[in-house]
C-alpha positions as semicolon CSV with decimal commas, in nm:
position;residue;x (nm);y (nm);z (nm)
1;X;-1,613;0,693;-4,237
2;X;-1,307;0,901;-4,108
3;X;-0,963;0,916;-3,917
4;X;-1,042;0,835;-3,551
5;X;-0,805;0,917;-3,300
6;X;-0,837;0,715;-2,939
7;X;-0,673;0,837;-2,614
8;X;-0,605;0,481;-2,388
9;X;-0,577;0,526;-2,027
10;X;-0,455;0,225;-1,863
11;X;-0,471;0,234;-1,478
12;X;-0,331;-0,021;-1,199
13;X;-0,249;0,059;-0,828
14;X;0,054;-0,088;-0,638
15;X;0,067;-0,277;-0,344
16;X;0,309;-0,213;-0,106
17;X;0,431;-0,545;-0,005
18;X;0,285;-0,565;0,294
19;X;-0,093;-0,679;0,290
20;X;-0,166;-0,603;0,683
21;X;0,002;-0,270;0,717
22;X;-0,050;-0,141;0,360
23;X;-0,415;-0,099;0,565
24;X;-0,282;0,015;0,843
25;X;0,049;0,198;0,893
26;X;-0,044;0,505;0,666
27;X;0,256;0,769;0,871
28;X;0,500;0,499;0,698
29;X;0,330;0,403;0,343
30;X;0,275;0,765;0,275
31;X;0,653;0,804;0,293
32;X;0,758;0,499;0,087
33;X;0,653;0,453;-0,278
34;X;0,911;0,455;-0,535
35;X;0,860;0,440;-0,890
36;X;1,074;0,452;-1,270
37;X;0,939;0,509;-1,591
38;X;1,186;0,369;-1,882
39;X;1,037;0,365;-2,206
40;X;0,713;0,273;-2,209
41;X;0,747;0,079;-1,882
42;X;0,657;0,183;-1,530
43;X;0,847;0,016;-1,260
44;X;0,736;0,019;-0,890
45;X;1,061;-0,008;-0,666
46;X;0,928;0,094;-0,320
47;X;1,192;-0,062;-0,044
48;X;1,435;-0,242;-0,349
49;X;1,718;-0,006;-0,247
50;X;1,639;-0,020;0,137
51;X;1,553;-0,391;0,190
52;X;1,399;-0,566;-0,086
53;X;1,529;-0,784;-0,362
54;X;1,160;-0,767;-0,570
55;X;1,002;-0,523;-0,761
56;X;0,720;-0,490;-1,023
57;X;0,620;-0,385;-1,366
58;X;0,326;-0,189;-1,565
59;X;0,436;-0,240;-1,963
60;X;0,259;-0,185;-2,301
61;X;0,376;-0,271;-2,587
62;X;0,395;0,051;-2,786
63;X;0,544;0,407;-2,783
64;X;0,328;0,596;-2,507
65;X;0,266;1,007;-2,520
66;X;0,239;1,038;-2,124
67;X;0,185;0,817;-1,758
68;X;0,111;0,881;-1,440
69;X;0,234;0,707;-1,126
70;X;0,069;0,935;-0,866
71;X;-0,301;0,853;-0,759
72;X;-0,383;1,173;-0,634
73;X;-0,276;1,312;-0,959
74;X;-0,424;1,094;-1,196
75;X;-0,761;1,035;-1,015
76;X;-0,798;1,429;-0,837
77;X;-0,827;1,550;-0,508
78;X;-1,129;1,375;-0,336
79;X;-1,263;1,204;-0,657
80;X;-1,360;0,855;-0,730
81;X;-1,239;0,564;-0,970
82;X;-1,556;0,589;-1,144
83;X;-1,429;1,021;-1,309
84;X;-1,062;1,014;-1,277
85;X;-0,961;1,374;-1,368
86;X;-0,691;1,278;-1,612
87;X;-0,939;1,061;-1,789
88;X;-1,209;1,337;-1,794
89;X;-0,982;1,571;-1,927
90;X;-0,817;1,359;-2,191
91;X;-0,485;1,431;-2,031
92;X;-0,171;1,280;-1,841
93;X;-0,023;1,448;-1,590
94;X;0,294;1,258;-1,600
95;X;0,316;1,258;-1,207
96;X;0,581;1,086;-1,048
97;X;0,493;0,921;-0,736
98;X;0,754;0,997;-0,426
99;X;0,574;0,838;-0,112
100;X;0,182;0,867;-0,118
101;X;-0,031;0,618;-0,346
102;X;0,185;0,496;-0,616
103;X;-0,020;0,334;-0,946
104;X;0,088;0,261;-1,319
105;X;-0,095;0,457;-1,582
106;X;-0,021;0,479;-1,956
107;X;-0,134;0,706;-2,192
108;X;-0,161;0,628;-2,584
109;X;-0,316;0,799;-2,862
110;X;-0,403;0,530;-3,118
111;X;-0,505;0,695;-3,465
112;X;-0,695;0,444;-3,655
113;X;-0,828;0,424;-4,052
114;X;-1,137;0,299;-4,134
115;X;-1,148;-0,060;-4,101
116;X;-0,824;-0,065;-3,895
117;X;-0,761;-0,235;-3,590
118;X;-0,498;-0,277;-3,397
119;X;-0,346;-0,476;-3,074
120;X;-0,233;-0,329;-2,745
121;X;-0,096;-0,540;-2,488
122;X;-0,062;-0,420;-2,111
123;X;0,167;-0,684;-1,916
124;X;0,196;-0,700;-1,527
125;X;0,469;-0,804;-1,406
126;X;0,717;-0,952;-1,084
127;X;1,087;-1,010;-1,077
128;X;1,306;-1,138;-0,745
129;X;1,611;-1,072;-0,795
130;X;1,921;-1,250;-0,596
131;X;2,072;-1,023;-0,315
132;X;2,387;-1,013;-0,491
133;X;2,307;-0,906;-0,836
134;X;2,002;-0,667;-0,743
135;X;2,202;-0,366;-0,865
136;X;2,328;-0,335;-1,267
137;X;2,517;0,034;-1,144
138;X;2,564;0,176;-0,884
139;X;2,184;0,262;-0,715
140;X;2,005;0,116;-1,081
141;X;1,803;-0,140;-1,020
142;X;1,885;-0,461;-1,239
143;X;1,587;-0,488;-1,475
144;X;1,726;-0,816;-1,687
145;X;1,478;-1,078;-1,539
146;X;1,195;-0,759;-1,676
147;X;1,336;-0,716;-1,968
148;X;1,324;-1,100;-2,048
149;X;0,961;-1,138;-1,919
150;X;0,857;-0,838;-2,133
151;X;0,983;-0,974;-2,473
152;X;0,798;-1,276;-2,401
153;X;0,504;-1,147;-2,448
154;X;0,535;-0,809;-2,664
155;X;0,378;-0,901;-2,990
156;X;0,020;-1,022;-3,029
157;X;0,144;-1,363;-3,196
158;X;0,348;-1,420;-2,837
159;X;0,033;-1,382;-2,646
160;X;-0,201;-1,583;-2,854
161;X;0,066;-1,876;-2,890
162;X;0,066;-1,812;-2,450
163;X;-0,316;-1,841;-2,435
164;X;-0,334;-2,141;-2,628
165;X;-0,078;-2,337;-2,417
166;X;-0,324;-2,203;-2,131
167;X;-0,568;-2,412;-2,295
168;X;-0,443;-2,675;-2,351
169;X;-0,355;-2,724;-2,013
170;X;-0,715;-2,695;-1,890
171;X;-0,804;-2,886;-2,176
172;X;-0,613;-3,199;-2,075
173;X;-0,712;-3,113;-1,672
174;X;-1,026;-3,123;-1,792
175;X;-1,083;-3,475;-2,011
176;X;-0,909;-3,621;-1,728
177;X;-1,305;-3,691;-1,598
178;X;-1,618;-3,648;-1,827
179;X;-1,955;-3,717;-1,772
180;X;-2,175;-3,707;-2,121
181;X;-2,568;-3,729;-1,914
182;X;-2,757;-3,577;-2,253
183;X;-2,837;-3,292;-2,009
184;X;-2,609;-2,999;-2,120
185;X;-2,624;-2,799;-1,845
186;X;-2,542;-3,062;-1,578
187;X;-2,291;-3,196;-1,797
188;X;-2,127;-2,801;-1,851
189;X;-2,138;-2,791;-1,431
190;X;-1,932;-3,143;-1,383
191;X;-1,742;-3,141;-1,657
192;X;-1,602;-2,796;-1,687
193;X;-1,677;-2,499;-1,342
194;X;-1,716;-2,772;-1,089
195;X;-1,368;-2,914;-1,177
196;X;-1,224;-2,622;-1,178
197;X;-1,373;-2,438;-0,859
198;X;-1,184;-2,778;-0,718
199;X;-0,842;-2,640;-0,899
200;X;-0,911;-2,338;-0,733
201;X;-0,938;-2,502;-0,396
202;X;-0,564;-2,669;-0,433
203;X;-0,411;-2,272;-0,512
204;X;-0,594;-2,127;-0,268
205;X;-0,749;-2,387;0,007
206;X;-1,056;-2,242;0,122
207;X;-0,914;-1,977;0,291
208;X;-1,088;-1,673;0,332
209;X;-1,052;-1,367;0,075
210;X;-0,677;-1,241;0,066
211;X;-0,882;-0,939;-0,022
212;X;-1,052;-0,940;0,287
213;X;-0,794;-1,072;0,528
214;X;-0,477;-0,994;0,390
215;X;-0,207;-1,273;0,414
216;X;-0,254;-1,387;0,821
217;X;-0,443;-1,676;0,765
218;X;-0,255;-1,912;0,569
219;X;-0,431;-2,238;0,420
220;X;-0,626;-2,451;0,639
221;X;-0,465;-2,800;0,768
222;X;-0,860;-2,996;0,780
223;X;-0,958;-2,815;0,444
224;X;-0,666;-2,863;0,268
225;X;-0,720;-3,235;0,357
226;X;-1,060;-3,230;0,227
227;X;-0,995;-3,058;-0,079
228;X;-0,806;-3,332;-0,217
229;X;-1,054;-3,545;-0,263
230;X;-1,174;-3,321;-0,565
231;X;-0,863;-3,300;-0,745
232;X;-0,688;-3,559;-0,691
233;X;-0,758;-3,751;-1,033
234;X;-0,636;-3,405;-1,204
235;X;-0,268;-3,339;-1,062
236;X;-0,230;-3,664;-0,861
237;X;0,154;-3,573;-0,793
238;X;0,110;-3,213;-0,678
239;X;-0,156;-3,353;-0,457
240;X;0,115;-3,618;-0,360
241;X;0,326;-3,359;-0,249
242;X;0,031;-3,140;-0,062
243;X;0,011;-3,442;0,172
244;X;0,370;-3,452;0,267
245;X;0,351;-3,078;0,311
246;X;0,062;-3,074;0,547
247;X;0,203;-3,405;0,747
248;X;0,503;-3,164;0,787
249;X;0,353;-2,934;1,051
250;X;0,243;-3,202;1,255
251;X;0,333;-3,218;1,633
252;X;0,461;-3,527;1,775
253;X;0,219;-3,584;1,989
254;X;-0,055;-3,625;1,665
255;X;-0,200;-3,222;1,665
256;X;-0,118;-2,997;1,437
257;X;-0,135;-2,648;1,349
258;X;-0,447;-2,524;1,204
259;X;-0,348;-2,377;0,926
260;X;-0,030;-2,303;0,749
261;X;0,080;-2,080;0,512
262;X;0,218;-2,228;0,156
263;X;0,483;-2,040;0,062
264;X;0,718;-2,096;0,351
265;X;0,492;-2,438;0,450
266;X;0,530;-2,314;0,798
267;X;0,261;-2,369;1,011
268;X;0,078;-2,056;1,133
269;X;0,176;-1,947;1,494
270;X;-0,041;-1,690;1,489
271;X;-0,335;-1,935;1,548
272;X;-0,179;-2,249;1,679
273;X;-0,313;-2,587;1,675
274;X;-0,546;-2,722;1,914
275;X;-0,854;-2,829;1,670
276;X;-0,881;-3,185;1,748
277;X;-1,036;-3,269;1,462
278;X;-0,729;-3,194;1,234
279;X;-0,517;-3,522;1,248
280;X;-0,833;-3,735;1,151
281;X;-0,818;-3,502;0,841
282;X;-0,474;-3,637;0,734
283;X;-0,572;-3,984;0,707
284;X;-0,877;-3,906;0,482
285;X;-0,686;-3,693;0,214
286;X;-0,409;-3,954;0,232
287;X;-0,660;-4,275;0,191
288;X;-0,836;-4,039;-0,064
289;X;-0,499;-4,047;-0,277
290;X;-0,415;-4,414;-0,212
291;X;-0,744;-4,488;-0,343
292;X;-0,725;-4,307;-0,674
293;X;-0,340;-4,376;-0,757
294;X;-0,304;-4,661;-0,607
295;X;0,029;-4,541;-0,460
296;X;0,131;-4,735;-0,157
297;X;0,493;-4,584;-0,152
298;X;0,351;-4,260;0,014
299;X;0,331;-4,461;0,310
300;X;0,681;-4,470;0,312
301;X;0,754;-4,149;0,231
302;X;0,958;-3,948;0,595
303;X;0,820;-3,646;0,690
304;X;0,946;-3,416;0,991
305;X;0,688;-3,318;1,269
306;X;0,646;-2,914;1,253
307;X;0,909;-2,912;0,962
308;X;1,217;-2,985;1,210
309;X;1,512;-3,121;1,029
310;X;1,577;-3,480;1,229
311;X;1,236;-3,551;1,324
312;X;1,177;-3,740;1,023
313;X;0,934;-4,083;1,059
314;X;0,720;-4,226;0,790
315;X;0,441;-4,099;0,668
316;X;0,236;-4,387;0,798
317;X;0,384;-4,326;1,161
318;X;0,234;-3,969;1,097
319;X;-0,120;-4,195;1,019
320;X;-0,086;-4,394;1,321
321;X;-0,004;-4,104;1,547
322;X;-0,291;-3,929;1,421
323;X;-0,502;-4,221;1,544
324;X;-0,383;-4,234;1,836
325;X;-0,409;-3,833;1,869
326;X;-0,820;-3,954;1,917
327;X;-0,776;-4,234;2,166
328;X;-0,546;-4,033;2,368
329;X;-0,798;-3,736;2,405
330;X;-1,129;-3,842;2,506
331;X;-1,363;-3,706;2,738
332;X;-1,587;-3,835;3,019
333;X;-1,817;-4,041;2,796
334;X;-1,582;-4,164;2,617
335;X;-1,591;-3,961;2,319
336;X;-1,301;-3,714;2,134
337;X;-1,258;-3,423;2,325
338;X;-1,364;-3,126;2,085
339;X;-1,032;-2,921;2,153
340;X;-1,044;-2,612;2,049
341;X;-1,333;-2,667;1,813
342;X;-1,425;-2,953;1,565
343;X;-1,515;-2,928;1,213
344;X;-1,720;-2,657;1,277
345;X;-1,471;-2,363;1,441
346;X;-1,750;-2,131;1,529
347;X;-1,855;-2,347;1,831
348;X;-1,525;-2,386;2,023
349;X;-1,694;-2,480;2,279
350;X;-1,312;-2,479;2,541
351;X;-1,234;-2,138;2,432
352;X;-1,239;-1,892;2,766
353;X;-1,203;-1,585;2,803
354;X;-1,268;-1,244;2,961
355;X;-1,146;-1,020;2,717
356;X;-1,407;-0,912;2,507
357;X;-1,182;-0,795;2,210
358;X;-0,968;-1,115;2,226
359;X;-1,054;-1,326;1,861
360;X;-1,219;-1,684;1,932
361;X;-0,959;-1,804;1,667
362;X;-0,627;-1,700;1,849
363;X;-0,715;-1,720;2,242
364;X;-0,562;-1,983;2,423
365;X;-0,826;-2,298;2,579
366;X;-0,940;-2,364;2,903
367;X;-0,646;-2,613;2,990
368;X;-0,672;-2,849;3,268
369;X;-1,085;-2,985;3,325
370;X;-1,166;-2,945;2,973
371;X;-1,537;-3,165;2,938
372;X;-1,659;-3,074;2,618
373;X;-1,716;-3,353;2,390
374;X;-1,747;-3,363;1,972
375;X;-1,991;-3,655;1,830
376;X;-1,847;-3,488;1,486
377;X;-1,540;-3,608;1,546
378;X;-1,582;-3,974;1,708
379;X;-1,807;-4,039;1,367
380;X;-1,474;-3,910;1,157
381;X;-1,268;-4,168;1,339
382;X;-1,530;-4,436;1,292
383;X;-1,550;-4,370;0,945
């Protein structure tokens, strides 16, 4: 047994606000990053002084012996994640990022006796600041709402009293519903992942990877409908409000946009509406929450059409409109017109045209003389 001394690298990369052209625009990006070190916290400031009232944080919660905030630095000149030089080397090379790739690294040399342990903890961090009080001097950024967040969490009792709040909030998400079957793995499935996979799906719809796609696709209108159905017995009044936020992008005339994206709970222009399967949607996340709360008063509840102040009917007009959305669209045989596509986008069966880089998803229909029918959707309005 002897004196050990550890050298702790931490690492994280910064966005740069922007998930489309951080993958794109590389003359700009290389030319923006900004970042402060102060104490043993590294800030990332890129566009606060230009046009930004946000900013992040990398923080530990001890006194650190170097950092890097350059990636080409810290990692090396056409090296990999996997053998970053300063790593390798045991050394910081307390970069400072101006433009390029800026990241967070600490570096701490814990000395430990034998038998000792001891806590580090790494917080990440975001602050918005109001437009008027971004500044504490002249060109400094105001680091109050950080400063607050960090003490929060900067001793190991902080963070375990934090994680067992956590808990207990699953916890009582959780024995909401339980199912005790004698079969431990089934009852492990219902009871604990397949509740909250359906948590998941209220945060984040089903929309596809934000890894993948960046932010342009927004949360589906049909999905988000569906996925209430699964938690609705957990959060019944965020799901409350869900449904008045998706009966707010609703047109007048019943459609709606496809999707819609939650923090501004705009609907998504990008990709329109069109998909006439969408309004039948409403109804069954709406019926699906009337059933389990047995909250009428929804009904009542006025909601705009495409979030335009004045336009405000009931939500039930919304329902009815929806309906009629169906009746008003059919085809020769008397069936719903597909639209754009029904449940299943990928047949969009009215979508022309003769551009062979134009996306399925965003080009406009074949207008006047649309035929094509949807079975799919005449057995959603029966049902």
């Amino acid at each position: 047994e002897e004196v050990k001394t550890l050298k702790v690298f931490s690492f994280a990369e910064w966005c740069l606000w922007n998930a489309a052209t951080d993958m794109e625009n590389f003359q700009r990006n290389f030319s923006t990053g900004e970042v402060e070190v102060e104490g043993s916290t590294i800030y990332h400031k890129t566009e606060y002084r230009e046009r930004r009232n946000h900013y992040a944080f990398y923080t530990v919660n001890t006194e650190i012996q170097g950092y890097d905030t350059d990636r080409e630095s810290f990692i090396g000149l056409y090296n990999e994640f996997a053998e970053p030089e300063a790593v390798m080397e045991g050394k910081p090379r307390n970069s400072f990022a101006h433009g390029w790739s800026p990241i967070a690294s600490h570096y701490i040399e814990v000395t430990l006796q034998p038998g000792e342990s001891r806590d580090l903890i790494f917080l990440l961090g975001y602050v918005e600041n109001e437009q008027d009080k971004k500044f504490s001097a002249k060109k400094v950024i105001n680091k109050e709402k950080a400063h607050q967040l960090i003490a929060q969490f900067d001793t190991t009792e902080k963070v375990d009293a934090a994680f067992a709040e956590l808990n207990q909030y699953w916890d009582n998400l959780l024995n909401i519903f339980t199912v005790k079957s004698g079969n431990d793995k089934l009852d492990r499935m219902v009871n604990i992942w397949n509740q909250y996979q359906c948590m998941i799906t209220f945060c984040m719809s089903r929309s596809a990877s934000f890894f993948e796609s960046g932010i342009g696709r927004g949360m589906g209108f049909r999905d988000s409908n569906q996925d209430l159905v699964g938690f609705v017995h957990q959060i019944p009044t965020r799901a409350r409000q869900r449904i008045i936020d998706i009966a707010s992008t609703q047109f007048p005339d019943g459609g709606c946009y496809h999707q819609y994206q939650p923090l501004t709970k705009r609907g998504n222009n990008d990709i329109g509406g069109g998909f006439n399967d969408d309004p039948c949607w409403l109804i069954f996340g709406t019926v699906a929450y009337i059933k389990e709360t047995g909250d009428f008063s929804i009904l009542a509840e006025q909601v705009p059409f495409d979030n335009q102040p004045g336009t405000e009917v009931s939500l039930f007009e919304h329902l009815k409109i929806s309906m009629n959305h169906v009746i008003n669209n059919l085809g020769p045989h008397k069936l719903p017109l597909i639209g754009r596509a029904d449940w299943n986008d990928c047949l969009n069966l009215n979508c022309f045209s003769w551009d062979p880089n134009e996306s399925f998803q965003t080009t406009e229909n074949k207008g006047e003389g649309s035929k094509a029918e949807s079975l799919m959707i005449a057995g959603l309005f029966v049902v």
